[in-house]
VOLO-853139 format. One record per residue (C-alpha): residue in one letter; residue number from 1; y, z, x. Coordinates in steps of 0.001 Angstrom, whole numbers. Last residue first. Example, Ala and Ser with C-alpha at 12.3 -4.5 7.8 and 13.67 -1.06 7.14 Angstrom:
<recs>
[rec S 2 [-1060 7140 13670]] [rec A 1 [-4500 7800 12300]] 
</recs>
This chain:
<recs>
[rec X 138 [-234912 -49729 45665]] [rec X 137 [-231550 -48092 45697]] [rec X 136 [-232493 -45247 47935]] [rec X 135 [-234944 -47589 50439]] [rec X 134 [-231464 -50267 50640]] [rec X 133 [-229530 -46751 52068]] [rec X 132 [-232355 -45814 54290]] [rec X 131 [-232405 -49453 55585]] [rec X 130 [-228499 -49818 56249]] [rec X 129 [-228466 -46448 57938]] [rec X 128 [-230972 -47886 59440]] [rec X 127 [-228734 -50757 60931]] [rec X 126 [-225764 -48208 61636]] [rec X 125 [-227702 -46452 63766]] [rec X 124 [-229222 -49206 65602]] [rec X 123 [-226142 -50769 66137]] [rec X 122 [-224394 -47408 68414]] [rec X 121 [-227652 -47390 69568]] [rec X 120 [-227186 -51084 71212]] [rec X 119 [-223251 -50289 71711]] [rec X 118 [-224631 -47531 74472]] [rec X 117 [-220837 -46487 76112]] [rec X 116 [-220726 -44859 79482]] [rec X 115 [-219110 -42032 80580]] [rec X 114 [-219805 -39092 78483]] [rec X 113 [-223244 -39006 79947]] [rec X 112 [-224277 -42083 77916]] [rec X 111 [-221741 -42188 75270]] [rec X 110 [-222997 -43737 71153]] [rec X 109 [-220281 -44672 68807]] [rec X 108 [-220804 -45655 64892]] [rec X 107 [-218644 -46508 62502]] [rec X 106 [-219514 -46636 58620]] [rec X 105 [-217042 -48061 56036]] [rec X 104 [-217704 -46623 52389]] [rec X 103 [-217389 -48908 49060]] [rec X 102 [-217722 -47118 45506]] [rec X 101 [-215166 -44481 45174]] [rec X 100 [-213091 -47049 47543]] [rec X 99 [-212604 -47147 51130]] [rec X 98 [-214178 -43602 51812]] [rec X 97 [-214656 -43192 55909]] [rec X 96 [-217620 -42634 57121]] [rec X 95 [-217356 -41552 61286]] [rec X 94 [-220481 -41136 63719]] [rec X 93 [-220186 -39603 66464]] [rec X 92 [-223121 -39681 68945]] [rec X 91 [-223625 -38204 72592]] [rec X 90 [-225824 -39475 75147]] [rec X 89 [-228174 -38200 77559]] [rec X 88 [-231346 -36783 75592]] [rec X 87 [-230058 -37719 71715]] [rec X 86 [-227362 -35889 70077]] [rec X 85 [-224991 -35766 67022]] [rec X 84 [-221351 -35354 65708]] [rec X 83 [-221002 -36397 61838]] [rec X 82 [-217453 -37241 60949]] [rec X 81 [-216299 -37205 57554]] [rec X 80 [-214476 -39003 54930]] [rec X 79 [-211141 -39795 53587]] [rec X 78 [-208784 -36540 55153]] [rec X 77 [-211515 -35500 57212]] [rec X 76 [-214881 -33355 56729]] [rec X 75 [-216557 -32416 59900]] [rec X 74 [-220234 -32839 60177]] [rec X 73 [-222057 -30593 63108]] [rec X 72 [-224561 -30859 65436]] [rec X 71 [-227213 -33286 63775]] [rec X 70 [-229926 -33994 66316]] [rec X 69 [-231125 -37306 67118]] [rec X 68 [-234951 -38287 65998]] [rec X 67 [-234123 -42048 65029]] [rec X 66 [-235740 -40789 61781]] [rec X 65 [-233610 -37674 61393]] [rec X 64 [-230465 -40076 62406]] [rec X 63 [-231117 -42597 59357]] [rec X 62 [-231892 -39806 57013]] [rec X 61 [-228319 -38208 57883]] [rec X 60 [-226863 -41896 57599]] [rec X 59 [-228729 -42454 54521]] [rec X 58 [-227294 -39223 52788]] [rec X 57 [-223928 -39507 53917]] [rec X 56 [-223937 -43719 52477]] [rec X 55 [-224971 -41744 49461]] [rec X 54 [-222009 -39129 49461]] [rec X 53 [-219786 -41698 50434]] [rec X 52 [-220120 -44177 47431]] [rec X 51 [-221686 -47619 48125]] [rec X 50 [-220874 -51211 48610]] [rec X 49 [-221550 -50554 52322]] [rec X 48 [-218695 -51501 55242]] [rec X 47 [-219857 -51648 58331]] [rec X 46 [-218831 -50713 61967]] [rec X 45 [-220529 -50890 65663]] [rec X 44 [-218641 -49269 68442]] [rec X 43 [-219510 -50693 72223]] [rec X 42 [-217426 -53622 71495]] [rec X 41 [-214167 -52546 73095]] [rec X 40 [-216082 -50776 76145]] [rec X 39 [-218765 -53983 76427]] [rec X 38 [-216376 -56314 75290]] [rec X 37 [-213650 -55344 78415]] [rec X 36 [-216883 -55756 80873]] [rec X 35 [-217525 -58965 78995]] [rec X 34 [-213763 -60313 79549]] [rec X 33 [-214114 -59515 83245]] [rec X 32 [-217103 -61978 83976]] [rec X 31 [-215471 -64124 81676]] [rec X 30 [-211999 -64450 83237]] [rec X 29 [-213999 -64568 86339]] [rec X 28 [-216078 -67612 85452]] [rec X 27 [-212824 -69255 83624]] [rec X 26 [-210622 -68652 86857]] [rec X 25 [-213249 -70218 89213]] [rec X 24 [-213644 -73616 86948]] [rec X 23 [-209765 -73578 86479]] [rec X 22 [-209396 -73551 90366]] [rec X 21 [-211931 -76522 91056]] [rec X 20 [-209987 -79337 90423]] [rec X 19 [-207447 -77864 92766]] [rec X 18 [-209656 -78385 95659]] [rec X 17 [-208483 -81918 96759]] [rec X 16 [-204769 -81128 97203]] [rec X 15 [-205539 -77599 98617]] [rec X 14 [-207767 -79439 100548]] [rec X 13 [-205288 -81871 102385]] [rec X 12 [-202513 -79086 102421]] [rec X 11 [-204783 -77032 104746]] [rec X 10 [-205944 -79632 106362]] [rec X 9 [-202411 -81426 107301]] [rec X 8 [-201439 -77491 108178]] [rec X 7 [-204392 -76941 110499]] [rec X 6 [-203570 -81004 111975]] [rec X 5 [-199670 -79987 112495]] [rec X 4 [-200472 -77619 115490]] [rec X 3 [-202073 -80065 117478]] [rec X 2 [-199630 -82793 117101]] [rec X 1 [-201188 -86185 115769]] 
</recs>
């Protein structure tokens, strides 16, 4: 065989015999690069309470006094409010939004130095604001 056809013969050889492999490569880095998108998408945590505003307000408030963030400021809006907060390194907003005059929707977002999302206090906060609201009815 001619020296400069055997590189080619191999290369077309193992591209032959390799292609098995190709979807197993493009699934681990569609994944890999899927999670990094559902870490920034999924970094915001909602949920919708069978309750008015003004008591899901209440156990939200409670909620972040317990986690021990500070309150700076809540903003009304055109069907709820936004309540901006702080904790060491990260910034929180947290928006209620009236669905019904007895069903609010709750969505939290917590940035680590304004960079960085933290969807695990994001959670948190809407999980005791869960508790403090389930404490008030009980």
């Amino acid at each position: 065989m001619n020296k400069r056809r055997l590189p080619v013969m191999l290369m077309l050889v193992s591209s032959l015999t390799l292609t098995a492999c190709d979807p197993i490569t493009l699934t681990i880095l569609g994944a890999g690069a899927s999670a990094g998108v559902a870490h920034g998408l999924g970094s915001v945590a909602y949920k919708t309470f069978t309750a008015p505003l003004k008591k899901v307000n209440k156990a939200t408030l409670l909620a972040l006094k317990r986690m021990g963030i500070k309150i700076e400021s809540v903003e009304k809006t055109a069907t709820g409010q936004v309540i901006n907060a702080t904790s060491s390194d990260r910034t929180i907003e947290v928006t209620l939004e009236a669905i019904s005059k007895k069903t609010t929707r709750i969505r939290s977002i917590a940035r680590q130095d304004s960079v960085f999302f933290d969807a695990a206090t994001a959670t948190e906060i809407v999980n005791q604001t869960e508790k403090a609201l389930k404490r008030r009815r009980g």
